[in-house]
C-alpha positions in Angstrom: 0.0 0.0 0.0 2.7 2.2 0.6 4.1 1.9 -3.0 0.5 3.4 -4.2 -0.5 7.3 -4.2 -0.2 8.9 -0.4 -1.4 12.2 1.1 1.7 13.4 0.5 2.2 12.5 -3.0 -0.8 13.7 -4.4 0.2 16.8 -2.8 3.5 17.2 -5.4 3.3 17.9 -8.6 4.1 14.7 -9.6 1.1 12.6 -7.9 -1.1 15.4 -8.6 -0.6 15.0 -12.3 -0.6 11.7 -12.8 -3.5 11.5 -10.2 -5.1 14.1 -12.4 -4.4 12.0 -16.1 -5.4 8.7 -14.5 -9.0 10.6 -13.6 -9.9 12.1 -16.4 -8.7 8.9 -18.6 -10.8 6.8 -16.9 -13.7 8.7 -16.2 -13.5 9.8 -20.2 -13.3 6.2 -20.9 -16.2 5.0 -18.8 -18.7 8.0 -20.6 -17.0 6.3 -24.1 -15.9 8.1 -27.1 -18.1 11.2 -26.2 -16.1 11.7 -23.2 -12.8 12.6 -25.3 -13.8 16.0 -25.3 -14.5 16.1 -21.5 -11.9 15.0 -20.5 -9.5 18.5 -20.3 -12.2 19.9 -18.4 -12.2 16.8 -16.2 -8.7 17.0 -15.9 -8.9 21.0 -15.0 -11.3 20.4 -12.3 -9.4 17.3 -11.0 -6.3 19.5 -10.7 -7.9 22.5 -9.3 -9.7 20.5 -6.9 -6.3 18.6 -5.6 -4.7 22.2 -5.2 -7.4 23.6 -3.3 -7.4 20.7 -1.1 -3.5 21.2 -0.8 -4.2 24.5 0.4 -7.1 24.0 2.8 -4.2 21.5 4.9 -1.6 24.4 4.8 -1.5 25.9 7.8 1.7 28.1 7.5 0.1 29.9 5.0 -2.0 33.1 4.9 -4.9 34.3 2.5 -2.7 34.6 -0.7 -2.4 30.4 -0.6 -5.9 30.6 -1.9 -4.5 32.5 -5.4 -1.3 30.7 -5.4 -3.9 27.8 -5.2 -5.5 28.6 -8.4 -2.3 28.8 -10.0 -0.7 25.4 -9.0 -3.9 24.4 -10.2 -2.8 25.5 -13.7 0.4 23.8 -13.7 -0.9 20.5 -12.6 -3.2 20.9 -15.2 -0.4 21.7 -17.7 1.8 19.0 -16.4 -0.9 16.4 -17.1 -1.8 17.7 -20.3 1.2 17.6 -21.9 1.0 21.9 -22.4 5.1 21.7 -23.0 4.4 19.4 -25.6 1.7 21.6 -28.1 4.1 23.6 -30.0 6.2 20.7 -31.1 3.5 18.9 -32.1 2.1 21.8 -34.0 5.1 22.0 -35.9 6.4 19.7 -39.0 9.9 19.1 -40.5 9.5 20.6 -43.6 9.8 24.4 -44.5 6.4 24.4 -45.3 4.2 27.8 -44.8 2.1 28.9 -41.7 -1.0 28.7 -44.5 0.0 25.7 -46.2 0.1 23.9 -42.5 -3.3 25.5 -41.7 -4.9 24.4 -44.9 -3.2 20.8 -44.3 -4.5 20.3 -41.3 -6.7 21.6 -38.2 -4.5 22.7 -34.9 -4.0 20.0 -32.6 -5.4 21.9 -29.7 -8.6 21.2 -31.5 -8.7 17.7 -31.3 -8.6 15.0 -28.4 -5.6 15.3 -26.5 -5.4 11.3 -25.3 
């Protein structure tokens, strides 16, 4: 049991992320293929909802955890999304044209992200 997520691992970035992903993978899964589009807002919500719990234990803290909250929120979020990994995938290895890639193909922020 120990080797599974703890208290204090979903409160690192780490846990949080993957606790996040695992979440909105499998809840996406069990709505079915109408649930790919859910699941970044699933995902949001599961991260913002692990940060604000993070928060509510931290007792050195004063009223600004509650912001700070909102933005470790965002970088959970990001880390289990794969944010660092939209521009490369956006790009391709020829020297092709911003409008020839447009007319080629729609943005992948667009589409499912899983």
């Amino acid at each position: 049991m120990n080797d599974l997520f703890t208290w204090a691992a979903l409160g690192s970035l780490t846990g949080a992320s993957a606790a996040t992903l695992l979440t909105a993978n499998v809840i996406g899964g069990l709505i079915g293929p109408g649930g790919d589009k859910a699941r970044k807002w699933i995902a949001l919500g599961i991260a913002l909802v692990l940060s604000y719990l993070t928060a509510a234990f931290a007792t050195d803290a004063g009223a600004e955890k509650w912001v700070i909250a909102f933005f470790n929120g965002l970088v959970i979020f990001s880390a289990a999304f794969g944010i660092n990994q939209l521009p490369p995938g956006n790009r391709q290895a020829t020297q092709a044209s911003p409008t020839q890639l447009a007319q080629q193909r729609e943005p992948r922020y667009i589409r499912s992200w899983v």
